[in-house]
C-alpha positions in Angstrom: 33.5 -59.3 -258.8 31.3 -61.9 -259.8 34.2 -64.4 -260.1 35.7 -63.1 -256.3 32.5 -64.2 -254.6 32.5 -67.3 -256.2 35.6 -68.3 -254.8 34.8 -66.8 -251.3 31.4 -68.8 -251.5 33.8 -72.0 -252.2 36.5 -71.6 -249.3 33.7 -70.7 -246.8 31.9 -73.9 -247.7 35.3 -76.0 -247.6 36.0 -74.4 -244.5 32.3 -75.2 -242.8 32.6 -78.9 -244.4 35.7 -79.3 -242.5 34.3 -78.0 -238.8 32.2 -80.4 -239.7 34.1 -83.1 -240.1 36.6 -82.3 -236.9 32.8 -82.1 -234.9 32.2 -85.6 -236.0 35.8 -87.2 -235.7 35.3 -85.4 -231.8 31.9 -86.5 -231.1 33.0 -90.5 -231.9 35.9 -91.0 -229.4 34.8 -92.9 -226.7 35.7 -90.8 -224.2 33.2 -87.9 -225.0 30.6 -90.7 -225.1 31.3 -91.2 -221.7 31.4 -87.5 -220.7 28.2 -87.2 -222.5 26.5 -90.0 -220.3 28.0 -88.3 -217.2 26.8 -85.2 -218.0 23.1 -86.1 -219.0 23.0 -88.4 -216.1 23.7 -85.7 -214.0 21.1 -83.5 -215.4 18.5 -85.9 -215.1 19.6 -86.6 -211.1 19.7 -82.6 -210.5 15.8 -82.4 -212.3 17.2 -80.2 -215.1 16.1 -82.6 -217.6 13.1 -83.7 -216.0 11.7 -85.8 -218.9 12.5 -87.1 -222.6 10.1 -87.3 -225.5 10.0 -89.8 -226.8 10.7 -91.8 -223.7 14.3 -93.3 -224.4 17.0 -95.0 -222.5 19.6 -93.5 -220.7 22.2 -95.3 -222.3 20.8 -94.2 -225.9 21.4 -90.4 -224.7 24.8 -89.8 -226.0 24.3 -91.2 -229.4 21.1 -88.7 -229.6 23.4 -85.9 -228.8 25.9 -87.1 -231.8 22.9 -87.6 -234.3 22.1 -83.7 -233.4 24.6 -81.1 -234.2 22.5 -78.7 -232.8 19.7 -78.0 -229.7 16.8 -75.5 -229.2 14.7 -73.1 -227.4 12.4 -70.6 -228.5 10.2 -67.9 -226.2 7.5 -65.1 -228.0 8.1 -61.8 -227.1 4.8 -61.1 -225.1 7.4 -59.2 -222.7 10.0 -57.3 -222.9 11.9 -59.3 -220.9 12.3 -62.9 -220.1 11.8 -64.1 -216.5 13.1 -66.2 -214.1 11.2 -69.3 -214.7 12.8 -68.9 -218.5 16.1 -69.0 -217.3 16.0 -73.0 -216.6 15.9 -74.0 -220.2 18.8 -71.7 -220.8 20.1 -73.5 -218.7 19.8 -77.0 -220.1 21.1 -75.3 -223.3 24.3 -74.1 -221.6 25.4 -77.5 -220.5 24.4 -78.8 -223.5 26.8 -75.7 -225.4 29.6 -77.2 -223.2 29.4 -80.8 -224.7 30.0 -79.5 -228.3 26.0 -78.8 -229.4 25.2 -75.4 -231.2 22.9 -73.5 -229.2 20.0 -72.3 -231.0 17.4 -69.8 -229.5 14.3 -68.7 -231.8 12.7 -65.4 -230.2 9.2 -66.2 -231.9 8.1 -62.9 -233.3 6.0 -64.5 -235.8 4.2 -66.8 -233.1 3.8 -63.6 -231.0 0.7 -62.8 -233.5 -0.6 -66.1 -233.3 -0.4 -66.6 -229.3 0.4 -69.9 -227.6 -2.2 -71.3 -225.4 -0.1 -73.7 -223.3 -0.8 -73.3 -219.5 -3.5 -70.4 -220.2 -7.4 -70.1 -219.4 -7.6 -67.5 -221.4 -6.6 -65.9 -225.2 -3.7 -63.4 -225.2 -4.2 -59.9 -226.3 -3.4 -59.1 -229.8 0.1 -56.7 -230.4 0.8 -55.0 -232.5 3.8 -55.2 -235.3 5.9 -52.1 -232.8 5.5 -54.0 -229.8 6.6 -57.2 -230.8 9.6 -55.6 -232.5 10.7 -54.0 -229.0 9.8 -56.7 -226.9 11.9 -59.1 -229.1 15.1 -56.9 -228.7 14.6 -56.6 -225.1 14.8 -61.0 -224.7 17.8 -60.9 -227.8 19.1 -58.7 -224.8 18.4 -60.8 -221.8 19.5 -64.2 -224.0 23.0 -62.7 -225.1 23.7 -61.4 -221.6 23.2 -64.7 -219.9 25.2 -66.6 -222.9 27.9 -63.7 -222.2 28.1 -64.2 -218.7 28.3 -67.5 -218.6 30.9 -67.9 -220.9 33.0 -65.3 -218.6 32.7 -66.3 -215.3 31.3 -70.2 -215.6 32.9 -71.9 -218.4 36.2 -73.2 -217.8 36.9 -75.2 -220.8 38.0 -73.9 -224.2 36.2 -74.4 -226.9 32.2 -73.2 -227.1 30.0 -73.3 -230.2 28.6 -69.9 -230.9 25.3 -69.0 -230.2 22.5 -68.4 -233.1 20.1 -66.3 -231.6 17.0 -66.2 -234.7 13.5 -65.0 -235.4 11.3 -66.9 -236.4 10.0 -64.4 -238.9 13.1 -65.5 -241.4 11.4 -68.1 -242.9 8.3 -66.8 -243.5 9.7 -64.2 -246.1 9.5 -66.4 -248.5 6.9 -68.5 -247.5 3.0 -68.3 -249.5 -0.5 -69.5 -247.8 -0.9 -72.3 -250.6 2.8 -73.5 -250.0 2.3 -73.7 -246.2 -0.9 -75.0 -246.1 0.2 -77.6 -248.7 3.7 -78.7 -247.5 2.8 -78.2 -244.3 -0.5 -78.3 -242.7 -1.5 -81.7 -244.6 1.0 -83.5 -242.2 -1.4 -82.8 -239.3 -3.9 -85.0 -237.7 -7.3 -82.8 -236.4 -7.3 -85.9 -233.7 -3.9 -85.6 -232.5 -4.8 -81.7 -232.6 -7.7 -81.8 -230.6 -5.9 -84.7 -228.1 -3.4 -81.9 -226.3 -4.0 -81.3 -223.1 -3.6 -77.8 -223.8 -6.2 -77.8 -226.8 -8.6 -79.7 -224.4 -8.2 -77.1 -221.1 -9.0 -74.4 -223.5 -12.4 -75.8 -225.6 -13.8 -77.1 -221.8 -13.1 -73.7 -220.2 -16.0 -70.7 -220.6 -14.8 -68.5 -223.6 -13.8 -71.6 -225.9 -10.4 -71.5 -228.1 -10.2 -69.4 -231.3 -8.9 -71.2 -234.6 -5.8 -68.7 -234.6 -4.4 -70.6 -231.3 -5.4 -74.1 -232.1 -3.3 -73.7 -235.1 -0.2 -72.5 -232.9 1.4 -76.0 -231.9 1.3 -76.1 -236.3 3.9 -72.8 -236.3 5.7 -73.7 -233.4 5.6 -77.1 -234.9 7.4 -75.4 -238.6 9.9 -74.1 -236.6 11.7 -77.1 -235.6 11.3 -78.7 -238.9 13.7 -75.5 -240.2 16.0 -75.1 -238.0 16.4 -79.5 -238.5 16.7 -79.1 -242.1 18.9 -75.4 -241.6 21.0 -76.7 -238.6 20.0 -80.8 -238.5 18.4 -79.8 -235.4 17.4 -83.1 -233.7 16.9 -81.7 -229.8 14.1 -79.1 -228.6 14.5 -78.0 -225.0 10.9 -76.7 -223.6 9.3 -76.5 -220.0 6.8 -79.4 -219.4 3.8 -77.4 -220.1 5.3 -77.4 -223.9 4.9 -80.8 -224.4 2.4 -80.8 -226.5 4.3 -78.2 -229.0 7.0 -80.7 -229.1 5.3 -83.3 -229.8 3.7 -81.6 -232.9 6.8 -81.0 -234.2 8.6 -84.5 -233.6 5.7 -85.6 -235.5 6.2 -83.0 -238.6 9.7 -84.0 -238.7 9.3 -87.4 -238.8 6.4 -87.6 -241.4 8.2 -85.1 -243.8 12.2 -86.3 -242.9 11.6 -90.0 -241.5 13.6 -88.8 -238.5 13.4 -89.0 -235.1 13.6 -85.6 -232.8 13.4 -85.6 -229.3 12.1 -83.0 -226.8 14.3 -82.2 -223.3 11.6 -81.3 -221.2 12.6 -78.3 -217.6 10.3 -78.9 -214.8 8.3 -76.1 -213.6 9.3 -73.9 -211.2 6.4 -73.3 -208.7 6.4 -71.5 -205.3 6.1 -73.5 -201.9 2.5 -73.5 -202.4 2.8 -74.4 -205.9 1.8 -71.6 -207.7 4.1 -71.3 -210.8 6.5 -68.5 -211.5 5.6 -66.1 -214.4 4.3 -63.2 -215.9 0.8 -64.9 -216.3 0.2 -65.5 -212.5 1.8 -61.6 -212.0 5.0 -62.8 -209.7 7.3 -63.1 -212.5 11.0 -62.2 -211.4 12.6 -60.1 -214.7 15.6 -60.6 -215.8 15.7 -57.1 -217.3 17.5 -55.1 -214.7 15.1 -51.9 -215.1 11.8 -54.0 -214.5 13.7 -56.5 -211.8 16.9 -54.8 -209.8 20.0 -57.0 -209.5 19.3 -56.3 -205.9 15.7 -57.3 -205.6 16.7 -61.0 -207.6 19.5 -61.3 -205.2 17.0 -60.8 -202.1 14.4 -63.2 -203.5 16.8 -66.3 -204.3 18.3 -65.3 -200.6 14.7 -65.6 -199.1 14.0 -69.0 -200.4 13.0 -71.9 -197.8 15.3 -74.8 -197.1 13.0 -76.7 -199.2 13.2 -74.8 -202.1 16.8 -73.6 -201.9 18.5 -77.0 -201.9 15.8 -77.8 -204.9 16.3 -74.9 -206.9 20.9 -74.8 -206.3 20.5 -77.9 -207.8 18.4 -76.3 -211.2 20.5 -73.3 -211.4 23.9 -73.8 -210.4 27.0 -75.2 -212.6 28.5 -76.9 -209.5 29.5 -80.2 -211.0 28.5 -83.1 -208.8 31.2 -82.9 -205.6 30.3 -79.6 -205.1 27.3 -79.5 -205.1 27.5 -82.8 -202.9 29.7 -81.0 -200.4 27.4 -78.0 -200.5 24.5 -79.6 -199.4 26.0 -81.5 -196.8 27.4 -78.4 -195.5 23.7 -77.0 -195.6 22.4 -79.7 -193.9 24.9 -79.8 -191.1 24.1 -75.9 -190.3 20.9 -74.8 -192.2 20.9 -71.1 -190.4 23.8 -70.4 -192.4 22.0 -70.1 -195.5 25.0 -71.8 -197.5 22.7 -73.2 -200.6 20.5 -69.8 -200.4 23.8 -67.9 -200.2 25.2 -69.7 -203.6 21.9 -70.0 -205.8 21.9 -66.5 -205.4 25.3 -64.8 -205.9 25.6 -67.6 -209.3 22.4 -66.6 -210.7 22.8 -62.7 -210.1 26.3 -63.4 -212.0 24.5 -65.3 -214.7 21.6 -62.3 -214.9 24.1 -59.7 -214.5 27.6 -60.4 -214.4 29.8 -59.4 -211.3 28.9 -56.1 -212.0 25.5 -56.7 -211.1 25.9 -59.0 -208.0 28.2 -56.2 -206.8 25.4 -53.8 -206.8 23.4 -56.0 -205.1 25.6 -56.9 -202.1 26.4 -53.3 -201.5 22.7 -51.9 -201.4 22.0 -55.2 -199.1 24.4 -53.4 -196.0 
């Protein structure tokens, strides 16, 4: 038995050392280098990636994409269900999947009991261990529905990395209050700590900040340093307001690895009057069908301004670049058609909910 698994061990390794080795000998032919720069030009044109950190040049993007073999995004289960302001670094990590990069998405429910205070005025609730565990099956839900649908109805190509969908809880198992604090918490700076615009909001407002968040950016932080040393994990994709996060966790990585890690910063998506969409500020559009129909998201995409439609087709569309440039001219030349309204929201009811779902909602629109 004992000998068996030994030699299953050894093939599966041979076999992963060769992927390997085909991902390389791929991502070195100069004509992926120059799809790469297309694509990433193109996402930094549309606003998908709306910043890099640390600043770098456009040029230098591709050879960051080979250096990773991998990219992230994480979200705590504070919900059951992501919302629509989640769905844009998804996104990012799509077209990302479809130039050759392992999609990674960490459902944080070990950060869930810590609470990140990024964009808040105010400490989350405590949960408790039941909660956490059925809110983080609702988003493992919502996160291999939308890699699902995509995959069937907006990727054309052949072949896709798999998606590693992973809690964050893994690798504590194993993980001591002596061992963290000592490999860990002594690469952190109390004056870089205290410098986060997040960490400063918080300790100006009224009720303060309590040591359990202040020490989130150092979990979130840990995080990227395993899935770089578990996946060499050089890219984290995060809205803007996780900038500081990222930052703590370039700086882990390259303290403890020598290595540089860059952060893929979304944009914010805000309402007309700016107000942001999401659960905190109570307009948060679900992607869970049972909390938000496929009707109802079909009917709030379809009721966006000019303004904010021709923004927002640009964020959450796969139109390559002559579509979407025929598209908006088309808009343009007859706004009261609603042609850009029309398309952001039959693709992302697809992505949401498949045909199936945008289906549904056309027929309980007549």
């Amino acid at each position: 038995m004992f000998r068996y698994q030994r030699t299953m061990e050894m093939l599966w390794a041979g076999l992963l050392n060769s992927f390997k080795q085909q991902r390389r000998s791929l991502k070195t032919s100069s004509v992926y280098q120059t799809r790469q720069l297309k694509c990433l030009y193109s996402l930094k044109q549309r606003g998908i990636l709306n910043k890099v950190f640390p600043p770098i040049e456009d040029l230098q993007l591709p050879s960051l994409i080979r250096q990773s073999q991998s990219v992230y995004c994480g979200f705590d289960p504070t919900s059951d269900s992501l919302h629509l302001g989640n769905l844009l670094p998804m996104i990012l990590l799509l077209h990302l999947q479809k130039e050759g990069l392992t999609p990674i998405v960490v459902v944080g429910d070990a950060t869930a009991k810590v609470g990140d205070p990024s964009g808040r005025l105010t400490e989350r609730s405590t949960m408790e261990q039941d909660i956490i565990e059925n809110n983080s099956k609702g988003l493992e839900k919502n996160i291999r529905t939308v890699f699902d649908n995509y995959k069937r109805y907006f990727h054309y190509g052949n072949f896709l990395p798999n998606l590693q969908l992973v809690r964050n809880s893994y690798w504590y198992l194993d993980q001591t209050l002596d061992s963290f604090v000592g490999t860990v918490e002594r690469h952190f700076r109390l004056s870089k700590m205290l410098n986060r615009e997040s960490v400063r909001q918080r300790l100006n407002s009224p009720g303060g900040m309590s040591v359990t968040e202040f020490s989130y950016q150092i979990f979130q932080a840990y995080d990227w340093l395993r899935l770089y040393e578990m996946y060499t994990c050089c890219v984290q994709i995060g809205g803007q307001d996780q900038m500081g996060n990222i930052e703590s966790g370039h700086d882990l990585i390259k303290r403890t690895h020598g290595e540089n890690c860059y952060g893929f910063m979304t944009p914010i998506i805000t309402t007309v009057t700016g107000e942001k969409f999401g659960k905190s500020v109570g307009n948060a559009i679900w992607l869970s069908p049972t909390k938000t129909s496929p009707q109802d998201l079909y009917n709030f995409l379809l009721q966006r301004s000019d303004t904010e439609a021709v923004q927002l087709v640009q964020l959450f569309t796969f139109l390559n670049d002559e579509e979407l440039r025929k598209l908006l001219c088309a808009h343009r030349d007859c706004p009261k058609k609603k042609l850009c309204q029309r398309k952001l929201a039959s693709d992302v009811t697809t992505l949401v909910h498949g045909e199936e779902g945008l289906s549904l909602a056309l027929t309980s629109g007549k």
